[in-house]
C-alpha positions in Angstrom: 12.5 -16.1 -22.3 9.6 -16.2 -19.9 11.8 -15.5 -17.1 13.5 -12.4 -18.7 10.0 -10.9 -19.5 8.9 -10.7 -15.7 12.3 -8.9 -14.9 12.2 -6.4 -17.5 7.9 -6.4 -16.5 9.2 -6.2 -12.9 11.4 -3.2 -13.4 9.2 -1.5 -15.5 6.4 -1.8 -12.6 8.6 -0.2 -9.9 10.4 2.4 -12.0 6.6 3.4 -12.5 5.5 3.6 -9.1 9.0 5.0 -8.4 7.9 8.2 -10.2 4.4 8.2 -9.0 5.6 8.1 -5.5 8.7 11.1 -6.1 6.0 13.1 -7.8 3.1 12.4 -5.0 6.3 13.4 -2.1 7.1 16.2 -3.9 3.8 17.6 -4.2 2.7 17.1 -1.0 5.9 18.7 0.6 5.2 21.5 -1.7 2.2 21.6 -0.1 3.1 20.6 3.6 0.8 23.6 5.0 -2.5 21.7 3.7 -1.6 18.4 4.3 -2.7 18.3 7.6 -5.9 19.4 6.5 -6.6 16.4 3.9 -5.4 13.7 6.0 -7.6 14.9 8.9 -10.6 15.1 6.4 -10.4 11.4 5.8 -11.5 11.0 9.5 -9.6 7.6 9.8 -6.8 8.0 12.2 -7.7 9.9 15.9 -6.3 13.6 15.6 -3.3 13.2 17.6 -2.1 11.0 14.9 -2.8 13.8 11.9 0.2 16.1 12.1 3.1 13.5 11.9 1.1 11.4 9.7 1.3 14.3 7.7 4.8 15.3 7.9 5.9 11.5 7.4 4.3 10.3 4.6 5.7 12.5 2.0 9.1 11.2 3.2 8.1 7.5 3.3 7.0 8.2 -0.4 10.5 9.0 -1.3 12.6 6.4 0.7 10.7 3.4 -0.5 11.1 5.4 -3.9 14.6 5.4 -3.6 14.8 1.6 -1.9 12.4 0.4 -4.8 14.5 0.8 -7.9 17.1 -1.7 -6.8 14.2 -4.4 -6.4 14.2 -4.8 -2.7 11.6 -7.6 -1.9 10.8 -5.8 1.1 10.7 -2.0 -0.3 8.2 -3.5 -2.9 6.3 -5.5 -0.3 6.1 -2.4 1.7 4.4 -0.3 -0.8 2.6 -2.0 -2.1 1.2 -2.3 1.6 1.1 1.7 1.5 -0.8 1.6 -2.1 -3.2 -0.8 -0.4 -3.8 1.9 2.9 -4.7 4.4 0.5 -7.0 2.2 -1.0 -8.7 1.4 2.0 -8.6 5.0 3.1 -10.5 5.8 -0.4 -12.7 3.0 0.1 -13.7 3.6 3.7 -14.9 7.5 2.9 -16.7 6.1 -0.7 -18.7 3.8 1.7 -19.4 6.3 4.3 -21.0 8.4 1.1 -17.9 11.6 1.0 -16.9 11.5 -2.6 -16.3 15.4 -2.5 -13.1 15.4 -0.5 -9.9 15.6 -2.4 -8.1 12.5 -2.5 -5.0 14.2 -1.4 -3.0 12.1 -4.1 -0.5 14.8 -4.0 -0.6 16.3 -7.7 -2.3 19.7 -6.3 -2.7 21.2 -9.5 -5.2 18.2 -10.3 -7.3 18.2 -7.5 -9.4 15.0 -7.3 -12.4 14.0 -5.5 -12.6 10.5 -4.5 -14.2 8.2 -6.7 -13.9 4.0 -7.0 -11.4 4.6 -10.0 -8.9 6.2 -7.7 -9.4 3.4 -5.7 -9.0 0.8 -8.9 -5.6 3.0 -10.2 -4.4 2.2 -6.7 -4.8 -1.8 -7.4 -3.4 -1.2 -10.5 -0.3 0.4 -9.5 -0.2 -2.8 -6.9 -0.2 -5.2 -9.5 2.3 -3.3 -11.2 4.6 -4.2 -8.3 3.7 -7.9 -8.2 6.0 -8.8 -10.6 8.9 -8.2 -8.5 7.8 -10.2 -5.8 8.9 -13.2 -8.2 11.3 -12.2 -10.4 14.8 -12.8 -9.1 18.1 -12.0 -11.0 20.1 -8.9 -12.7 18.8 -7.1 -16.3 21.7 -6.6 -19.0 21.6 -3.2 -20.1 19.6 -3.8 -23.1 16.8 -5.0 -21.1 17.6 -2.5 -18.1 16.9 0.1 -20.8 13.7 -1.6 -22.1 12.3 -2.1 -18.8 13.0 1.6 -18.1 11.5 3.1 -20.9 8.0 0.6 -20.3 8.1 2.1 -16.7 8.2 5.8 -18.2 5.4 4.8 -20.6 3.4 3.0 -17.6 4.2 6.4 -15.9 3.1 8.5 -18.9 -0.3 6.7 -19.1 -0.9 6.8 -15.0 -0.6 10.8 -16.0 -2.8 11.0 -18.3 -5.6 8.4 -16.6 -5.2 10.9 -13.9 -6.1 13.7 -15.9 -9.2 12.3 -17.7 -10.6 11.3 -14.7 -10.3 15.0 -12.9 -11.7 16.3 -15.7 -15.0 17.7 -14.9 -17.8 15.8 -16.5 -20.4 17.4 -19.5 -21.9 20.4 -18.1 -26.2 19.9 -18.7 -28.0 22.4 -19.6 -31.2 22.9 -18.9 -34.1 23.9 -21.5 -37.7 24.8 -20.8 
């Protein structure tokens, strides 16, 4: 029982960050032109390295999008290595003080400066990968279909955490 648990928890996982990482591709590719600009504003990798960093990653999204649905040990291990850059990325600018710049997270209609939660949702979309690192074995449909519908739920709430935290906070008003 325990064992069939972590698969359909293991599916669920990467059919979330399957959707996270087709929705962060197609977002940035819709806004290629930028791009450029918001990895270069992170003032991590030397400027030579901006421009195909750039053009690459929203097509690195999507292949280890597509290679993670089928469970691949290594598509799994190898974003979860790519959640863990961004982290660091985040990290590195929160420490050097430059929470204004936009994370670059790819949903351009919800522009989000960086803060340590980006950084923590980041973790949490790692974790939700772990799972699959262990579990080993095929899903009947019935579970197939549960662990589908989790992931879309998983999905659902990684949309809506996203939202509440770019939502600008209380506005103060001042009285004399």
């Amino acid at each position: 029982m325990a064992g069939m648990l972590l698969m359909v928890l293991a599916f669920a996982g990467r059919v979330c960050v399957v959707l996270v990482f087709i929705l962060a591709a197609g977002q940035k590719m819709h806004s290629w032109a930028i791009l450029s600009g918001v990895v270069a504003n992170y003032r991590i990798l030397p400027p030579f390295m901006v421009k195909p960093t750039a053009w690459l990653l929203p097509l690195l999204e999507l292949a280890l999008g597509a290679m993670l649905l089928p469970g691949s040990v290594w598509a799994v291990f190898a974003a979860m290595v790519l959640l863990a850059i961004f982290a660091t990325a985040m990290a590195i600018n929160l420490g050097r003080g430059r929470r204004h710049i936009d994370c670059g997270c790819g949903q351009s209609f919800l522009r989000q400066a960086l803060s340590p939660v980006l950084v923590v949702r980041n973790a949490v979309l790692m974790l939700l990968l772990a799972p699959s690192l262990l579990a080993v074995g095929g899903l009947s449909l019935n579970l197939a279909l549960t662990g589908m519908a989790a992931g879309v739920a998983f999905f659902l709430l990684y949309l809506l955490a996203n939202t509440l935290v770019a939502l600008p906070g209380p506005r103060r008003v001042l009285t004399v």
